[in-house]
NUVO-700118 format. One record per residue: z, x, y of N, C-alpha, C in turn; residue in three letters. Coordinates in steps of 0.02 Angstrom, whole numbers, plus 50000, padded with zeros to 5 digits. Layout:
BEGIN
ZXYZXYZXYALA/...
***
This chain:
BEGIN
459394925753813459494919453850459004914253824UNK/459164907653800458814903553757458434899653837UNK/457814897053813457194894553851457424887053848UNK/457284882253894457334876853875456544872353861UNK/456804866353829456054865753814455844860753854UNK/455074862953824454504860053892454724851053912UNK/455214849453844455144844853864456074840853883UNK/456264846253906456954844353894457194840653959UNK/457684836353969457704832154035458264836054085UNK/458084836554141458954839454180459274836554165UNK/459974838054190460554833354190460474830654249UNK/460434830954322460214827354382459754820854372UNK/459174820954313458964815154315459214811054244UNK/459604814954211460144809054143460534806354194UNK/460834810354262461504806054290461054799854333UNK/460524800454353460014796354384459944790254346UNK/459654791854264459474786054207460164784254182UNK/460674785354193461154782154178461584778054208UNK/461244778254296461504773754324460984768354330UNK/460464769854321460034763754320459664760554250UNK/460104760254212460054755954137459494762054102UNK/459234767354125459044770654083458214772654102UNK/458214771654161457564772154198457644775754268UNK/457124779254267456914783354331456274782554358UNK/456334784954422455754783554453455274789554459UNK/454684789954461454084797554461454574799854531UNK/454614797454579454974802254627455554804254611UNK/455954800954577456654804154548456644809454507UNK/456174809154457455944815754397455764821054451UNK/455324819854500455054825354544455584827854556UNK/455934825454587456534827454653457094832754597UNK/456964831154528457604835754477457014839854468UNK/456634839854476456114847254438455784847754407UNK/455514838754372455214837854336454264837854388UNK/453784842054376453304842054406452744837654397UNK/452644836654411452034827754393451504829754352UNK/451364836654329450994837554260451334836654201UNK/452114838954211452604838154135452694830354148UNK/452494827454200452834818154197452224814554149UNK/451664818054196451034813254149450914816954073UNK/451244822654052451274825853995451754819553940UNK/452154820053976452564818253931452614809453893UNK/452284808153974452234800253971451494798253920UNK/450794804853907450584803553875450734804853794UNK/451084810353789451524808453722451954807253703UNK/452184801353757452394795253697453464798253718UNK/453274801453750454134804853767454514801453805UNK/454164798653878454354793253893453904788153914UNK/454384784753916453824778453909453934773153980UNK/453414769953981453154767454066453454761254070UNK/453744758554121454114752054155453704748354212UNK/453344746154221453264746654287453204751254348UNK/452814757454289452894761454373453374767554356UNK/453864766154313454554770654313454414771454247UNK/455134778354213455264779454148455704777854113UNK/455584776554046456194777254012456184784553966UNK/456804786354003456654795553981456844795253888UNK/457234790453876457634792453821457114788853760UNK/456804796753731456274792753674456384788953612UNK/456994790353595457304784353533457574779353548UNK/457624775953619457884771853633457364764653640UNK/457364758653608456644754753630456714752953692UNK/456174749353703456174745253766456604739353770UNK/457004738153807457384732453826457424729853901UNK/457614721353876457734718353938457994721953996UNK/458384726253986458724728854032458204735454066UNK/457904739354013457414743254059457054740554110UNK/456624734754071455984731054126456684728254186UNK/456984726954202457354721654243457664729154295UNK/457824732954281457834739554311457334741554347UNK/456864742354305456134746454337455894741454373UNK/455834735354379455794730054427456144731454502UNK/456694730554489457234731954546457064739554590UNK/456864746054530456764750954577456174751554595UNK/455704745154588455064745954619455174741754689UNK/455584737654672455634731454744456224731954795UNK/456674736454769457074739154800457854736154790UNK/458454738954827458934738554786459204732154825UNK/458904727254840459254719454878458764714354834UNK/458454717754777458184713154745458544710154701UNK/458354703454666458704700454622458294698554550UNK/458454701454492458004700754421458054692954405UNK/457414688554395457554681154390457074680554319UNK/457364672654287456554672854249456744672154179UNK/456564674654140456754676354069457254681854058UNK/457144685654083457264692854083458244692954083UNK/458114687854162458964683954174459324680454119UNK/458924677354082459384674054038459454676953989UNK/459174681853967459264689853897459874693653934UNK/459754694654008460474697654014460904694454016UNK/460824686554021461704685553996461814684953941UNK/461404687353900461664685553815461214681053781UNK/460774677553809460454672253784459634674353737UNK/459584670353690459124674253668458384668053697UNK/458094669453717457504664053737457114662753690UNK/456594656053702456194656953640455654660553625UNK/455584660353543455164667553535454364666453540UNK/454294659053522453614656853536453214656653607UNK/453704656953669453464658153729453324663553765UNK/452724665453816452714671353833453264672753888UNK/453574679253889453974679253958453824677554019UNK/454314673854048454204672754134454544676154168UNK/454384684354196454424689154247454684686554334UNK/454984684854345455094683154391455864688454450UNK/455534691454520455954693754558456114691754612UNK/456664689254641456744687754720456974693654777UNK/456564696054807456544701854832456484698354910UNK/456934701554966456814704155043456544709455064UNK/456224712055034455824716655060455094714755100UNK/455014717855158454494713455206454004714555152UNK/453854720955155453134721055108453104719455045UNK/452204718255036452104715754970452364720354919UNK/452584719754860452674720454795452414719954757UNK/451914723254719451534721454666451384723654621UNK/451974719154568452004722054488451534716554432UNK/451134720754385450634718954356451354711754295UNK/451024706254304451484700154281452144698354287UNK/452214699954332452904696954371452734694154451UNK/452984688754434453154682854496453504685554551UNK/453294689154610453644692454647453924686754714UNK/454514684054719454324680254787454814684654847UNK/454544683154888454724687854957455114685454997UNK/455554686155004455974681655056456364676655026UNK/456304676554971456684671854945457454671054916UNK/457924666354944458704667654931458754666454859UNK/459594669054829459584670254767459994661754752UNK/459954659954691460384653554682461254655954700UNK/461574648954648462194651654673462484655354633UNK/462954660354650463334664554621462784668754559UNK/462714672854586462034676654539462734680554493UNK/462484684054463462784689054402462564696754405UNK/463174700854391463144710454397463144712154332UNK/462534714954309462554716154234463094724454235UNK/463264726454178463914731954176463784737254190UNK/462744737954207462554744454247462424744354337UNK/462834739054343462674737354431462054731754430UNK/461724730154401460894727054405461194718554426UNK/460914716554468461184709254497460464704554480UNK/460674699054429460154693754394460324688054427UNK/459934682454403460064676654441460384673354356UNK/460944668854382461374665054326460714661254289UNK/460914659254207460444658054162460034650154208UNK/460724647954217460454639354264459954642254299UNK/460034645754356459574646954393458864650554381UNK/458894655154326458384657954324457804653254273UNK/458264646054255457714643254214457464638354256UNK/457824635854328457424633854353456914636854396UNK/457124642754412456344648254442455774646354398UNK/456044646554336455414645854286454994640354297UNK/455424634054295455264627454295454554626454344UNK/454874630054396454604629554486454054632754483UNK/454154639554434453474642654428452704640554394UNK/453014637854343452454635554292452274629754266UNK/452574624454324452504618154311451784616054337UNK/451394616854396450674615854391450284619954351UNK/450244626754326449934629854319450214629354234UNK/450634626854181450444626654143450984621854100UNK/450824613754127451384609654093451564609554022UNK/451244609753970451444611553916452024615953904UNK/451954621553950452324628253925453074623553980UNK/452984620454036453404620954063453754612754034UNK/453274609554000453884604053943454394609653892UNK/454044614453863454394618753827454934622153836UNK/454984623853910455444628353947456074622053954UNK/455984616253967456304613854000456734608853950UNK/456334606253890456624606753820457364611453783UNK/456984615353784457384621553772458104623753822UNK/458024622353874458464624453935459144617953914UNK/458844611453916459174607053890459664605853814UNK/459144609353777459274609953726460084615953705UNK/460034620153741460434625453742460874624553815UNK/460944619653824461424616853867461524622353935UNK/460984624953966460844628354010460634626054075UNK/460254619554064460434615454114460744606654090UNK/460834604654143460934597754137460604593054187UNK/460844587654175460764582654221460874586354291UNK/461634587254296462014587954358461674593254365UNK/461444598554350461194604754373460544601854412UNK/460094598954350459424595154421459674593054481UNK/460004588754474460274584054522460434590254590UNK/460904595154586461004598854614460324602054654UNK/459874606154611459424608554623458894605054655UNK/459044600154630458414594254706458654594954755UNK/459244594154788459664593854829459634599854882UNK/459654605454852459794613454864459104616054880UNK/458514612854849457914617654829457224613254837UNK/457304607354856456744604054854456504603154931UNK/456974604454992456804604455052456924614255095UNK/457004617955059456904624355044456374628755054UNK/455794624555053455214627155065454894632655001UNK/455284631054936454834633554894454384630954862UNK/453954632154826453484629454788453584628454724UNK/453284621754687453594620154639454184613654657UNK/454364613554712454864607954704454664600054656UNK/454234597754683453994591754640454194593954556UNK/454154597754530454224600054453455034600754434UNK/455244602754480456124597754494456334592054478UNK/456004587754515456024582054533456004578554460UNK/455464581154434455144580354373455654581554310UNK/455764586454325456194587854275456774585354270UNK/457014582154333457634578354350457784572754284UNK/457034569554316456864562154280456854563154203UNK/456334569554192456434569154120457164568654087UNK/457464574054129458084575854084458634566254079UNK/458564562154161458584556854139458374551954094UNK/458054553654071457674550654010458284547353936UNK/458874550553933459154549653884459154554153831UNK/459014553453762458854559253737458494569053781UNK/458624571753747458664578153792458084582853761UNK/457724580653710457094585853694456494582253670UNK/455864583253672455374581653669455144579653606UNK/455594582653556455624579353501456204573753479UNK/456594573653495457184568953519456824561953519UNK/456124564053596455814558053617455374555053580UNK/454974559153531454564557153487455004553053428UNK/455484556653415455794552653370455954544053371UNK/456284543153433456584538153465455904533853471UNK/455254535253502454734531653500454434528953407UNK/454594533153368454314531153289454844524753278UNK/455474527153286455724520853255455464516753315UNK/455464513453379455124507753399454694505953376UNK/454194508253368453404506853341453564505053293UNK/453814506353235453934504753167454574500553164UNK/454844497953224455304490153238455984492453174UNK/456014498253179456764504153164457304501753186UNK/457754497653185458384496153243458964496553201UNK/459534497153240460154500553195460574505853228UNK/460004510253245460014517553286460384517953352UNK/460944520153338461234520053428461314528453463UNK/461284529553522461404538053537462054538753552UNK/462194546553555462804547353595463564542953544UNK/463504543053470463874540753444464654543453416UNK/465034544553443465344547853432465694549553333UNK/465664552153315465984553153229466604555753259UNK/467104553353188467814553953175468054555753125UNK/468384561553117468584563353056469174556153021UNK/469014554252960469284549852930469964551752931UNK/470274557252914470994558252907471534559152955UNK/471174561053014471654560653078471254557853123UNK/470794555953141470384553553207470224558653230UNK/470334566653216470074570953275469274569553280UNK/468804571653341468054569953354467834576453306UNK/467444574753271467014580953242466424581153267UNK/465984576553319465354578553339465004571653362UNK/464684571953412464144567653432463374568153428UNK/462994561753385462844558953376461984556353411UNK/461484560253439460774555353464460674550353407UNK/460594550453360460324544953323460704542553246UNK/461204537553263461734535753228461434529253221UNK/461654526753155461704522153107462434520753084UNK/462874518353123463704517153124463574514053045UNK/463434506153042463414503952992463214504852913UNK/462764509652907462394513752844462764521752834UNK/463084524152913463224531252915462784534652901UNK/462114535452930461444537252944461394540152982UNK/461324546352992461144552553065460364555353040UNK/460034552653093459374556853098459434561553160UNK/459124568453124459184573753188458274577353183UNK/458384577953251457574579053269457504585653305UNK/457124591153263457064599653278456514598453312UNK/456714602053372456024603653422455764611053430UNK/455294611453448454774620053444455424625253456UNK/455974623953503456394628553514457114629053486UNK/457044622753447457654623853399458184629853368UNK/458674630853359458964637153344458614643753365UNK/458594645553433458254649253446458864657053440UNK/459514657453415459894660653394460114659153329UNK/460374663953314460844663853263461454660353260UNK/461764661853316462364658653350462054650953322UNK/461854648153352461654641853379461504638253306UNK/461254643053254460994639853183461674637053142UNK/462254644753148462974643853113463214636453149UNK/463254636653213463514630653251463424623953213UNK/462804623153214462504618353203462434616153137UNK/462554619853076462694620153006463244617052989UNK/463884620453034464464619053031464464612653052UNK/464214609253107464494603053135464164597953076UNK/463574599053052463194594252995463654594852929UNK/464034599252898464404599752857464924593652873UNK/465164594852926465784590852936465494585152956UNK/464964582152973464604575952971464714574052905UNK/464394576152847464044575652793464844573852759UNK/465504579752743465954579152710466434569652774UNK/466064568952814466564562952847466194557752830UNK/465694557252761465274550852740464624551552761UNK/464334553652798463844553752831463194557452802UNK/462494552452791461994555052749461624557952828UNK/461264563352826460714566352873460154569452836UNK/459694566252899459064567852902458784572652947UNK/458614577652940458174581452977457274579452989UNK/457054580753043456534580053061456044587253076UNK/455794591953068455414593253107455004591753173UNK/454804596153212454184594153253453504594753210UNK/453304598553179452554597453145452744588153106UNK/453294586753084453374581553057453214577353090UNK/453634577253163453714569353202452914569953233UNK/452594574153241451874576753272451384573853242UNK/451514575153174450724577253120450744570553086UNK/451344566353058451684564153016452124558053034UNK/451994554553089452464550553130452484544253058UNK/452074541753007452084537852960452634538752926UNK/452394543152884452964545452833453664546552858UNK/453464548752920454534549752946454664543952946UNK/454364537452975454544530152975454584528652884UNK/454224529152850454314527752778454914531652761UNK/455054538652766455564540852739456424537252769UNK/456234536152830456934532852860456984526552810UNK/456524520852831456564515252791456804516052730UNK/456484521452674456834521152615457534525152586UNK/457754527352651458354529452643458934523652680UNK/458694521952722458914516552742459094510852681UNK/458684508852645458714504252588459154506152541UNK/459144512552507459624515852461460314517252504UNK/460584517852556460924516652590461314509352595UNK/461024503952618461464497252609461464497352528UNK/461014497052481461124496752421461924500852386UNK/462124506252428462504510952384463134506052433UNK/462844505152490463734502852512463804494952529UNK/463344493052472463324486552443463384479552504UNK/462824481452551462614476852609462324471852555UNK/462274467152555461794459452561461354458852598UNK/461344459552656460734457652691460514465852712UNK/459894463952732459574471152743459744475752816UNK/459854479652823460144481952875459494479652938UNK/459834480352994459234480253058458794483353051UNK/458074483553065457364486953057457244485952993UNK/457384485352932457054484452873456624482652865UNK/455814482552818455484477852827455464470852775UNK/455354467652773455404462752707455254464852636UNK/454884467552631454534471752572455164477252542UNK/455404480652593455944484052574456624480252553UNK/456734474552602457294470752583457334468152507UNK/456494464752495456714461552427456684467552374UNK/456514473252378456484478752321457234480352344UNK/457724479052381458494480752374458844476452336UNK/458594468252330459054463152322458864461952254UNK/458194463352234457934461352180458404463352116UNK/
***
């Protein structure tokens, strides 16, 4: 009769880790037979590995969103809701990589909860229409879980929470109408953080939609840039269908400046997209410029010099006479000369 080994798992706690994305709890291992010397055995080499408290039994498997967002839930109990970063990886979204995660749970459970970096709030309702990931696990929708974020880390660390909120915009996760909503819904609610709503309302009113967007739009003023309109719609020349809109259009030159912010293509998805739509800019007449952020940051001169002299070789090729809007004189007469 063959032995099983010291380190082999029941089947009572695989049917356990397989209903909960792949995590168990020290009382669940107990309760199949696993004895709390083979748990801390195993967990010190490296067999399974620690969640919050819980395991992930399966040792070739890495850590994923979906473990931590599990072992969360079976620490806070099963009316909790996974919010935060964590929420927007389970719907598919990839967040950015330069930011640290924001852990965030909305849990009814009277008592405290307390998991080492996660935002536990107590009592707190879920937004609307939350989401069932395909192992039962209930997240808060990507909208919502980026404004948890917003709410969370807007006094305690504005930088990160211009970044978050950049990005959210950027990847069309929230909008206007979504603030708008969320003031509405959440600002007399009694959570904390509302003002950073509010805030974010305004920014997102702002017009342009990312922080580099805004830097951009401020160089050409300063440097008396005009020409530039947003929101421009392009037309494919051969049938009129729309091939793409437009923050910073130059109708008259067919000039698109586009401005990359810290969270730019934060997918793959999002890089092909965006390749594709500049192609079909580019093949409908259209010259583009890319910007960086270390550029519009470090470099706000030279992006104004580089526009200007593309600008100039521009009326020159499509044989303007007078110098387009923003030119400076210096540039005009080195066109006409």
């Amino acid at each position: 009769m063959s032995r099983l080994s010291p380190y082999s798992t029941p089947e009572a706690l695989k049917v356990f880790a397989n209903s909960q994305g792949g995590c168990v709890t020290f009382d669940q291992a107990a309760e199949c037979g696993v004895d709390r010397h083979a748990i801390r055995r195993r967990k010190r080499l490296g067999v399974w590995r620690e969640c919050f408290g819980c395991f992930v039994i399966d040792p070739h498997q890495p850590i994923t969103a979906l473990h931590l967002a599990w072992a969360m839930r079976l620490r806070a109990g099963p009316t909790s809701i996974v919010s935060g970063s964590l929420a927007i990886e389970l719907a598919g979204l990839s967040v950015p990589a330069d930011q640290p995660p924001r852990l965030i749970l909305l849990t009814r459970v009277p008592q405290r909860v307390r998991l080492a970096g996660v935002h536990v709030c107590v009592g707190k309702r879920a937004g609307t229409k939350p989401r069932t990931h395909d192992s039962g696990l209930v997240f808060q929708a990507p909208s919502e879980a980026a404004l948890d974020i917003l709410q969370r880390i807007g006094g305690r660390a504005p930088h990160e929470w211009l970044q978050w909120l950049d990005w959210s915009l950027q990847q069309r996760i929230l909008t206007v109408g979504h603030l708008d909503r969320a003031c509405r819904r959440r600002v007399n609610s009694g959570r904390a953080g509302s003002k950073w709503l509010r805030a974010a309302r305004e920014y997102a009113r702002g017009g342009t939609q990312s922080a580099a967007e805004r830097l951009l739009r401020s160089i050409l003023d300063t440097h008396s840039i005009g020409g530039f309109e947003g929101d421009h719609q392009v037309r494919d020349p051969r049938d009129g269908t729309p091939i793409a809109r437009l923050d910073f259009a130059h109708p008259a030159l067919k000039l698109n400046l586009e401005a990359d912010g810290r969270a730019f293509h934060s997918s793959r998805a999002h890089f092909e997209r965006d390749r594709e739509r500049q192609n079909r800019v580019v093949r409908s007449g259209w010259q583009v410029l890319r910007f960086t952020w270390d550029m519009l940051t470090r470099e706000p001169a030279e992006v104004a010099a580089s526009i200007q002299e593309v600008m100039a070789d521009r009326a020159a090729e499509r044989g303007h006479l007078l110098a387009p809007e923003g030119l400076d004189q210096s540039v005009t007469s080195d066109v006409t000369d």
